[in-house]
N, C-alpha and C positions, 0 to 999 in steps of 0.2 A: 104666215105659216113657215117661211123660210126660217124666219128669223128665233122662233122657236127649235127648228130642227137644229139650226147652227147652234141655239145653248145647249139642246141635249147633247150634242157631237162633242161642244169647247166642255162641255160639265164631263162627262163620261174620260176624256182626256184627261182631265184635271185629275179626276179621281182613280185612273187608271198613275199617273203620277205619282200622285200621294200614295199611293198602296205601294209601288215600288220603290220609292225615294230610299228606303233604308239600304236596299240590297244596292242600290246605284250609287250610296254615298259610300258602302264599305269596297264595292270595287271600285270606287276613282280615290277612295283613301289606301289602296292597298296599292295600287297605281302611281299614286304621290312617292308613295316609300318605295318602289319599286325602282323608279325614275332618280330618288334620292343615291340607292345604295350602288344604282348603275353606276353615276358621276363619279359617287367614292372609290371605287370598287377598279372601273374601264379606264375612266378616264386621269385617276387618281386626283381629284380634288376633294383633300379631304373638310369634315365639315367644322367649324367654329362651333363654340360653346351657344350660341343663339341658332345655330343650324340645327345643332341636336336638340333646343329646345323645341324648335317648329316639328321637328319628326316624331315629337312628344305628343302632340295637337292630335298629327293624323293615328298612332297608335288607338289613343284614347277615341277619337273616334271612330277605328275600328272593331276598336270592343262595343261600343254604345252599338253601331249600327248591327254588328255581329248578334248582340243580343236581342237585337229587335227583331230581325230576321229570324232569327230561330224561333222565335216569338209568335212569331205569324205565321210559321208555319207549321209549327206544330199545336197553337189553337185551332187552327183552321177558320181563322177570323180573314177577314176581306183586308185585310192591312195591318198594319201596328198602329197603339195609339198616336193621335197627334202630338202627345208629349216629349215620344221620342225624337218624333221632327223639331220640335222646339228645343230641343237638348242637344240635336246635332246643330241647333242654328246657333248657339249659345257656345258649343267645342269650336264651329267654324270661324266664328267673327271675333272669338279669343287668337285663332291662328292667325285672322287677317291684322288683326291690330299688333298678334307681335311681328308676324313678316313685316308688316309697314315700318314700324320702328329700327326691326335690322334694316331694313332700304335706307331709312334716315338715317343709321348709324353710319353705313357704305358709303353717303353721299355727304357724311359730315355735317349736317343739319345739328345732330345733337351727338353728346358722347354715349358710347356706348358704356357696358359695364366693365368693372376692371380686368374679369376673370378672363376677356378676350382681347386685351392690350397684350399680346404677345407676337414674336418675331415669327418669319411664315422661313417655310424651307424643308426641304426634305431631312433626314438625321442620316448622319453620317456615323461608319463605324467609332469614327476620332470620338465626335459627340455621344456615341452609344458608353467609350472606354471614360470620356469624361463624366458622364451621368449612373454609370456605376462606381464613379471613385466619389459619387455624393453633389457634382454638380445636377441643376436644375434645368430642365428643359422647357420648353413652350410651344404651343400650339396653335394652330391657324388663327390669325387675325379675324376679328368680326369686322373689324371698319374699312376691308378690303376686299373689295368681291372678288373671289377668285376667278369666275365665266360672268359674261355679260353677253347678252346678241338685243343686236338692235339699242342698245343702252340699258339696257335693264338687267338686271343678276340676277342670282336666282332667286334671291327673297323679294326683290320686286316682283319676280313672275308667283310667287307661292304668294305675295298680297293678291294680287287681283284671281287668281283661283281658288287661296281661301274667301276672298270676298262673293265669289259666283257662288260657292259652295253654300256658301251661309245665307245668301237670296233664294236659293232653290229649297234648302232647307225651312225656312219662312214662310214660305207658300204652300209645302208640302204640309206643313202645319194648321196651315189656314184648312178649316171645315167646307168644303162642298157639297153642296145639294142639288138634286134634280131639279129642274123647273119645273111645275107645277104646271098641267094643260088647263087652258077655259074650258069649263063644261058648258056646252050652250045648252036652254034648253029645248 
């Protein structure tokens, strides 16, 4: 009989999960870019061409998850479809695959693309007079983390959070059902 009660509790969880996944994927993607625009913003590290493409990732799926949510609640359905979870599992493990790649770009594993082969540095008035007289300027390096803690930069930390994101996504996807009672008779 326990072991019954613990699947209705672990099922009811699950599906109490999955009903909310959308609204919890668009606040921890609103959170991603919040976190993002802090770093640029307080700390001035501004982002690489691969930086801007992961802030790409959490946009997009804050539209998906944004529409799912409005979705569900103004059907007044018990959840969004499972498709949406599968859509946000598909936005997420696209983010983790490219964070991974900037990480192996940062740690020299492979080359990055060309557009982020450029010289890192604040711009100076001198450079502002020379790039209005038609010289050409550049922008943060991708093959250079700018913050690291503990060894990791921030596209290592955005792999392994878009990778969580896209497991929680997956499973919110997954269909749960009640367990069924024995009828004795």
């Amino acid at each position: 009989m326990t072991t019954l009660r613990t699947r209705i509790a672990n099922t009811k969880l699950a599906l109490a999960f999955s009903r909310w996944w959308s609204l919890t994927a668009l606040f921890l993607s609103l959170a991603m870019l919040a976190t993002a625009w802090w770093f640029q913003l307080f700390q001035g590290l501004n982002p690489c061409h691969l930086c801007l493409k992961q802030r790409d990732i959490y946009w997009i799926a804050v539209g998906v998850s944004g529409v799912c949510s409005v979705w569900a609640l103004f059907t007044g359905a018990k959840g969004p479809p499972r498709v949406f979870s599968f859509v946000l599992f598909a936005i997420f493990a696209t983010g983790a695959a490219l964070a991974t790649f900037h990480a192996g770009v940062e740690w020299k594993w492979w080359p990055g693309p060309e557009s982020c082969t450029a010289a890192r540095g604040e711009i100076s008035i001198d450079q502002m007079a020379a790039f209005l007289g038609g010289a050409t300027t550049r922008g943060p390096q991708c093959d250079v983390a700018a913050w690291r803690m503990f060894g990791l930069s921030m596209a290592g930390y955005n792999a392994i959070i878009s990778t969580v994101l896209a497991v929680l996504s997956l499973t919110a996807s997954v269909r749960f059902r009640s367990p069924r009672r024995k009828v004795h008779p």
